[in-house]
C-alpha angles and dihedrals in degrees: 000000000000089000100054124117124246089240096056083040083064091044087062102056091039096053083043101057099034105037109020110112103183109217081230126040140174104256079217114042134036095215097209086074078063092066126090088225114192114252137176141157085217095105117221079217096082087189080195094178095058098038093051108061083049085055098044091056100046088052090044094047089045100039098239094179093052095052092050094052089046082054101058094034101131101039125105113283135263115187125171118173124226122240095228103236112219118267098235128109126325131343114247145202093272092055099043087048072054108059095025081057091056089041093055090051095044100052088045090054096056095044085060090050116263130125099245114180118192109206104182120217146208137193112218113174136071151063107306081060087049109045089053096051084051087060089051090044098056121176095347091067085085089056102032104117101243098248083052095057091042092055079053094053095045093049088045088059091046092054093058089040093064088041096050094037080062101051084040099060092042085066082067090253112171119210144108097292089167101061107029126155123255128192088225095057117125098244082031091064093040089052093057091049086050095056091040079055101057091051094043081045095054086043098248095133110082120172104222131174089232130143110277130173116265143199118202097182091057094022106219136103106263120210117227089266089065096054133088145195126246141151119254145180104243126166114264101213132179115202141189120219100185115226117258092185115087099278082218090067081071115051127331090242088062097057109128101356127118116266133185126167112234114223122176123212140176095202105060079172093080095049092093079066104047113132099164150004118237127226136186110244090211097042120094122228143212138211109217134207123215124156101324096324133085132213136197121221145156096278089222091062093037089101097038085045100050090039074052101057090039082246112145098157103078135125128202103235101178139340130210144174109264089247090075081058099055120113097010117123139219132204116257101249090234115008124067093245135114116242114202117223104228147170126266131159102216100066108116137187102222089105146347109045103292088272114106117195102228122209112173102197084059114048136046087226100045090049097062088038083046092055091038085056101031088239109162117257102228123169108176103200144086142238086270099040104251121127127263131228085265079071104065132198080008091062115131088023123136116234129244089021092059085069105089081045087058101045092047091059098042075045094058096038090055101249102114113087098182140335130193126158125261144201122233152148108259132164122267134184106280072217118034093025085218115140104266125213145226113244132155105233133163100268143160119244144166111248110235085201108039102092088005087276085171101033087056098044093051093050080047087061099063092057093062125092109229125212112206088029103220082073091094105055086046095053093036087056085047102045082040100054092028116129117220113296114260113218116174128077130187097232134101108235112080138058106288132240098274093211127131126213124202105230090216105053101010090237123156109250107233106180126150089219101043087059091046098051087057102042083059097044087050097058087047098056108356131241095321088074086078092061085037112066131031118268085251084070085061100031102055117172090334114128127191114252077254088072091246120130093186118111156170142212130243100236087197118109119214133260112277092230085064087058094047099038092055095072101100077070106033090042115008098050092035099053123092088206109053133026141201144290087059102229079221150024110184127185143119121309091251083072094076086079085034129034101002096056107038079051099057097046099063095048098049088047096054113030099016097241143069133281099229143040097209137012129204122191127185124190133253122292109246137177121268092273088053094256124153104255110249132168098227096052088056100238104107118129122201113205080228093070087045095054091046095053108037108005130267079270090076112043079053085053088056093047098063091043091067126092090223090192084075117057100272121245121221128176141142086260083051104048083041090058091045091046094062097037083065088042087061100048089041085062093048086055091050093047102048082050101050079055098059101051098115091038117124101186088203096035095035119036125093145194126285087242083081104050113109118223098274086052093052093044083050093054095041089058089044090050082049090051093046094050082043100057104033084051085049093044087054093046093048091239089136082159084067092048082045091059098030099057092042095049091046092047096047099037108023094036112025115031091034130008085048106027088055098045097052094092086051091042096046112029098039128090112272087251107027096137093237089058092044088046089057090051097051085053089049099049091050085047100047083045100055088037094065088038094067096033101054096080080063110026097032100147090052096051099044083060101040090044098056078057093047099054092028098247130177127242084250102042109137112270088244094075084051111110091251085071093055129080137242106277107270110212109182088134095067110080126201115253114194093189097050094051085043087056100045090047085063088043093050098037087059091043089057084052093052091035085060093051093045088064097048091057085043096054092041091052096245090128139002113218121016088253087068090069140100114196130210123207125195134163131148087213105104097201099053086038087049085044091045091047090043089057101027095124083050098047088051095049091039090052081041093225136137099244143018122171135163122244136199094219137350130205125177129288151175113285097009141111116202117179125183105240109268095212102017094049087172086073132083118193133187130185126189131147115305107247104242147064117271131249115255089219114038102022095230114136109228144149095239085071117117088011092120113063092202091064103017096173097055121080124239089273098046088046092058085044091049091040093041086062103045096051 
């Protein structure tokens, strides 16, 4: 009995009122008007996809968020800061598990007491907008007038804001929607400038010719934020650059021979730009004879590299350290150019030959080994990756796709050793997906140095709390190795560089008033202020310390982190509602390279401390096998199809049974396993409130002096959920909360609490004081219930609690659940010896449960009310402890009878088992003796003993007569 559904509990009673036809009744009296039958308007059907969009627009037309941000005015503050999504296409399932994530942890808030305000965001510039509005554009993108194609561009981001505002709102999201921040909004964008000025003001920003990623299909600079990972086929190539040096100078065995240094690349496209060929200073090196030719190589790879090139006949001649190399040169394999031998740490000898060919204009290391060694920093390409003239006979050529044009000369000059494909992680476009390269250009950065931009983030770090916390190792490595942060791009769409050149001397302009005068402009008209007036508009009467008074403007727009990243001041600090430091960030783990550390730089370079107090990451959203979503495999999910199919209640749900410091699994298996856990805990709902329905809380309820002991074991779990998922709630485990509230609700409640009061709840007068003390208990415990599950279900317990208090259709918002608060209880003390006690009953009522099924199954009884149990152990205590709680355990198994036996052999009709965990016990079930009552079900002697209701027992008889007095 203990193991059936709610839904087959229901059945019963159903079945019982409507279609039982006892053999004998009263002529007077139908004894199913005698039962207090459950009974509620609150459907078991939740028909989710029809009630929430009746929900939404009654929040929306009364301003449910507002007047809940007028009702905790006053109480200590919450604020966590949205991440603005980009304004470009649909919404999906990652950014949904995203904002139902913030929503869960906001209304929780709230319910704990705390003002917790929810301003949505949205970023608005950049290169994804404008690369689309270039598709729509055409040919005419090339002629459009540059403010036109920005007003595009804005209208295009409008266009998805609305879009996404709208599938936001449908996951049930609370915030203020009609006044969000946007990173194109006029003070937005004079907010950013302000932020970029105070950098450009402390003389952080510094224009430099250094390696940046690039991207030729989009044709930009791209920061470390912009770029993924991706495997990818490149060319494995060994190369010989012969020695110019005196080979002598080397070693004496290597007078007269012939001597070339072997470096091995994977990008044959940067050779054109080679300068150098870096050594370890602490490797040793060989110099290798083959044929009439010797090589120089790391000696720990002599014997991989040979077994490399399918050379077994080669001598080592001589080895020396690499400081004997330094300063040597080689000649450049195609290109009449000297290329120096020089010292570089990170040289390593996992893989290639120990040399490593150097090209400062395309390498972050190179670069710094490049400046160490004056080596010049050529990159012979263009925005679109073609060669220069500095190239050669290469010149015009599309990289990568010069390199097998490449390969195929050094080939036929005799340069190129050996060449294979290979495999690797290399760094593609986060837009065009397209592999990026490395190329020095004249760029603007942030100096991680100057002002000691690094040393202070990283101290900021530490200040953060990090959930998970292996964050903050991962964004520590990232701030520490970091290059400096490269701001301009060579696009359109975004809020420019607001610095100013003198055209005599080329210095940057740093001038209070000058600042002060764009930032004004720019929260006049925006950012387009800058293209539309002359850099004298912006100049005044300011001179360079040249005495020139003649200027230009910088035509690069900034990096749209920076915009981004600049929020704690545009919207944090300018907002009456919220402050700054944020209490949370919360995004994706990708964010750590991205949001959170862009973030974090501006802040810290500005203000000397973090944004935020606390970040929370969550991983990425995958398919069921753990798979990366992705449109042409087919296994893409659209929170669209989810809501369709099962309710925005679902998908939340979700949401919060999911560990998010994993990467999160979704598929239709998944949702269908959700959806019935929600089925299950919607039924609880609907049960504990069927039960309530001639409950009057102020007329009704009674003191805790009158619980008996399974009302007070009820109310002691429920006082342990409560702790447990307010604690859970605090620490952000909503998967906790997930498991805890659905066990509770399908073992404590279900398949005990309630299963084993229903003979109380039924069969008892209305107001016998035992029935009205269980409902006490159950209305504490359906309060508290809805309570803790409202930040998730919040569309189910809007609904169940205007049931549960009898509200009208028009009752104000503010007696709505999200005005209460989470269930204090103080009152309910632990008792260690009640919970020990009910561990050892439930643990025998598992035993007999056990046993009940078995006689069930093998057709002995029927119900478990059909059953006598027999109870033997030679254990005193436990037989002390079975004789003490008899009347319990019986009433706890919910059979007839239960009685304890000296021995038992078996008999006819009966099942007895040894305990499987208490091996001590002995039970036996058989038919109870009797005939049962009519009423209650329950076999017992005292039935057909009046002779006024022959077929009730002597309980159901008081009760009958008791209501017809």
């Amino acid at each position: 009995m203990t193991k059936n559904t709610l839904v087959a509990f229901f059945s019963f009673f159903i079945i019982f009122s409507s279609f039982y036809k006892p053999a004998i009744m009263s002529k007077t009296m139908d004894y199913r008007d005698t039962l207090n039958l459950p009974r509620t308007k609150f459907k078991m059907k939740a028909n989710l996809t029809q009630k929430e969009p009746i929900y939404l627009k009654r929040w929306d037309r009364e301003d449910l968020y507002h007047k809940l941000q007028q009702a905790t005015k006053g109480r200590p503050q919450y604020i966590l800061h949205d991440g603005p999504p980009y304004a470009n296409g649909n919404i999906h399932l990652g950014t949904a598990f995203n904002k139902v994530l913030k929503d869960i942890i906001l209304r929780s808030r709230r319910m704990a007491g705390f003002d917790a305000p929810y301003v949505p965001g949205w970023d608005c510039h950049g290169l994804p907008i404008e690369h689309n509005v270039d598709k729509e554009l055409g040919a005419k993108k090339d002629t459009i007038p540059l403010l036109a194609k920005r007003g595009a561009c804005r209208k295009y981001a409008e266009k998805w804001i609305k879009t996404q505002k709208k599938q936001f709102k449908r996951l049930g999201v609370l915030g203020d929607w009609d006044k969000p921040y946007l990173t194109m909004n006029l003070q937005y964008e004079s907010d950013i400038a302000r932020e970029f000025n105070k950098f450009l003001l402390s003389g952080s920003v510094v224009r430099s010719r250094k390696p940046v990623y690039w991207c030729s299909t989009c044709g930009t600079a791209l920061a470390e934020a912009e770029v993924d990972y991706a495997d990818h086929t490149s060319p494995s190539i060994y190369v010989k650059f012969p020695l110019k040096t005196d080979p002598a100078e080397i070693a004496p065995e290597l007078a007269g021979r012939q001597v070339s240094v072997i470096i091995w690349t994977t990008t044959p496209w940067t050779l054109p730009a080679n300068m150098g060929v870096a050594l370890h200073p602490d490797f040793t090196y060989a110099a290798v004879q083959t044929g009439d030719e010797v090589w120089i190589l790391a000696k720990d790879l002599v014997e991989q590299c040979f077994s490399e090139f399918d050379i077994d006949d080669y001598q080592v001649l001589a080895t020396f350290g690499s400081a004997v190399l330094e300063g040597k040169k080689c000649c450049h394999p195609f290109i009449d150019r000297d290329s120096l031998l020089v010292l570089a740490d990170y040289v390593t000898a996992d893989s290639g030959t120990g040399c490593v060919h150097t090209a400062p204009g395309h390498g972050a290391d190179d670069y710094l080994t490049g400046l160490r060694y004056g080596l010049e920093v050529l990159s012979p390409l263009d925005d679109e990756g073609c060669y220069t003239k500095e190239a050669g006979i290469y010149q015009g050529k599309q990289v990568p796709d010069v390199n097998r044009q490449i390969n195929d000369d050094m080939a036929a000059a005799g340069s190129l050793i050996k060449e294979t494909d290979i495999v690797h992680s290399y760094p593609h476009c986060w837009r065009c997906k397209k592999p990026v390269i490395y190329r020095a250009t004249e760029q603007w950065f942030i100096s991680m140095e100057k002002n000691d931009l690094r040393k202070k983030a990283l101290e900021a770090i530490d200040t953060v709390t990090w959930t998970p916390a292996w964050g903050k190792q991962r964004i520590f490595g990232m701030v520490e190795s970091r290059p400096d942060w490269c701001l301009s791009r060579q696009r359109s769409w975004g809020v420019p560089l607001t610095v100013l050149i003198c055209k005599e001397c080329g210095s940057i302009l740093q001038d209070e008033k000058v600042c002060a005068r764009i930032e004004e402009l720019f929260a006049a008209e925006g950012a387009d202020a800058w293209f539309k007036y002359e850099a004298a508009d912006f100049a005044g009467d300011a001179r360079c310390g040249c005495g020139s008074s003649e200027f230009r403007k910088e035509t690069d727009i900034l990096d749209v982190w920076f915009d981004s990243g600049t929020s704690h001041a545009a919207v944090l600090e300018r907002r009456s509602e919220l402050r700054s430091p944020a209490d949370l960030y919360l995004e994706g783990s990708d964010q750590h390279r991205g949001w959170f550390q862009s973030s974090l730089l501006t802040s810290v370079g500005t203000r000397g401390r973090a944004p935020y107090k606390g970040v929370l990451t969550h991983g990425y959203v995958v398919d069921g096998q753990g798979k990366k979503m992705s449109k042409s495999v087919g296994n893409v999910i659209a929170p669209q199809e989810v809501i369709d199919k099962y309710g925005a209640e679902v998908l939340r749900l979700w949401v919060a049974s999911e560990n998010y410091q994993d990467d999160v699994k979704v598929s239709d298996e998944i949702l269908k396993h959700v959806s019935d856990a929600y089925r299950k805990m919607r039924n609880t709902i609907r049960f504990l409130l069927s039960n309530l329905a001639d409950f009057d809380v102020e007329k009704n309820s009674v003191d805790a002096g009158e619980f008996t002991e399974i009302d007070r074991w009820a109310l002691s779990r429920y006082a342990a959920l409560v702790r447990r998922v307010t604690r859970a709630y605090e620490e952000y485990e909503f998967h906790a909360v997930y498991h805890a509230l659905h066990n509770f609700c399908g073992t404590v409640i279900s398949s005990l609490y309630m299963d084993i009061l229903k003979d109380r709840l039924y069969c008892s007068l209305a107001d016998d004081p035992k029935r009205r003390a269980a409902q006490t208990v159950i209305y504490r415990i359906l309060e508290g219930l809805l309570a803790m599950m409202a930040p998730i279900l919040c569309f189910t317990t809007a609904e169940a609690w205007e049931h549960f208090h009898g509200l009208a259709p028009d009752a104000p918002l503010e007696d709505s659940i999200f005005f209460t608060e989470f269930p204090a209880v103080e009152d309910i003390e632990s008792d260690p010896e009640l919970d020990k006690r009910w561990e050892k009953l439930l643990a025998i009522r598992s035993e007999i449960t056990k046993v009940l099924e078995t006689a069930r199954r093998d057709k002995v009884i029927g119900l478990s009310l059909d059953a006598q149990v027999l109870l033997q152990t030679r254990d005193e205590d436990l037989a002390d402890f079975l004789r003490e709680n008899k009347g319990l355990i019986k009433e706890l198994c919910i059979v007839s009878d239960l009685q304890l036996a000296d021995t038992l052999k078996q008999k006819p009709a009966m099942v007895i088992e040894q305990g499987e965990i208490l091996r001590e016990l002995v039970i036996a079930v058989r038919p109870a003796t009797g005939e049962k009552c009519e009423r209650c079900w329950v076999i017992e002697p005292s039935v057909g003993k009046n002779d006024e209701h022959p077929t009730l027992c002597s309980r159901c008889v008081d009760v009958v007569c008791a209501l017809t007095e």
